[in-house]
N, C-alpha and C positions, 0 to 999 in steps of 0.2 A: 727154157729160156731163163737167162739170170740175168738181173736186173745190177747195174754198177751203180753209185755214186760215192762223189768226192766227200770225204768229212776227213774227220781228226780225232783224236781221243789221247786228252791229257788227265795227268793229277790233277787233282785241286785241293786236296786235303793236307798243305803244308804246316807249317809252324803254327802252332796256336797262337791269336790275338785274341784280345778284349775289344770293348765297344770302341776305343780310342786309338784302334792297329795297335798297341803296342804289344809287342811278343811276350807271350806269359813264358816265366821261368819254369824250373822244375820245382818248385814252392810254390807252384799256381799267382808266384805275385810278376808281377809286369818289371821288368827290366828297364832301367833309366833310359832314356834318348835314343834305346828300338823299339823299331815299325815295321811294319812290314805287309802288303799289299797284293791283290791277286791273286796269281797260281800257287804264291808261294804265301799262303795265309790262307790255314785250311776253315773251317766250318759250312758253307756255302751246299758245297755237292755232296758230304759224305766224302768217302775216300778216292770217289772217281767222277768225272766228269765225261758224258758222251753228248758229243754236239748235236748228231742223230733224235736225241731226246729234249734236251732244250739247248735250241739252236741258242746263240747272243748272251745267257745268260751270263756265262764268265767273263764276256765282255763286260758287262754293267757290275758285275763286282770286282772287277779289276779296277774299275776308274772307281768305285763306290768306295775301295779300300785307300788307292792312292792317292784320290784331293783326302780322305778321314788322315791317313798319317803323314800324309805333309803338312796338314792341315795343325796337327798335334805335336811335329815335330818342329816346328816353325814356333810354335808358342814356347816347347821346353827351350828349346835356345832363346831366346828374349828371355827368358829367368836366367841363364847363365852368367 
């Protein structure tokens, strides 16, 4: 007998961000007015995510990532 179910298995180890989504350069310093959020802003899972294992979690750092850098990019524009 073999057991089936539905999942998914994506990256999640993208771009480097800081506490505030913004994408760290290659000088480890953050890049003016980029963010970046979700699958594509890694530190969260390591270099892989399996849903199998924790089911929801890149759901909640996806939105955790994208109100942090709208949140931050909304403020560098008002300094603009």
């Amino acid at each position: 007998v073999i057991d089936l179910a539905i999942g998914q298995f994506t990256t999640a180890d993208g771009i480097k961000i800081n506490e505030n989504a913004q994408v760290i350069g290659a000088h480890d310093e953050p890049i003016p007015g980029l963010y970046a959020g979700g699958s594509d802003a890694g530190g969260l899972q390591g270099d892989t995510y399996d849903v199998g294992i924790c089911p929801g979690s890149q759901q909640g750092w996806s939105c955790f990532c994208g109100r942090t850098a709208a949140k931050n990019a909304a403020e560098y524009i008002s300094t603009l």
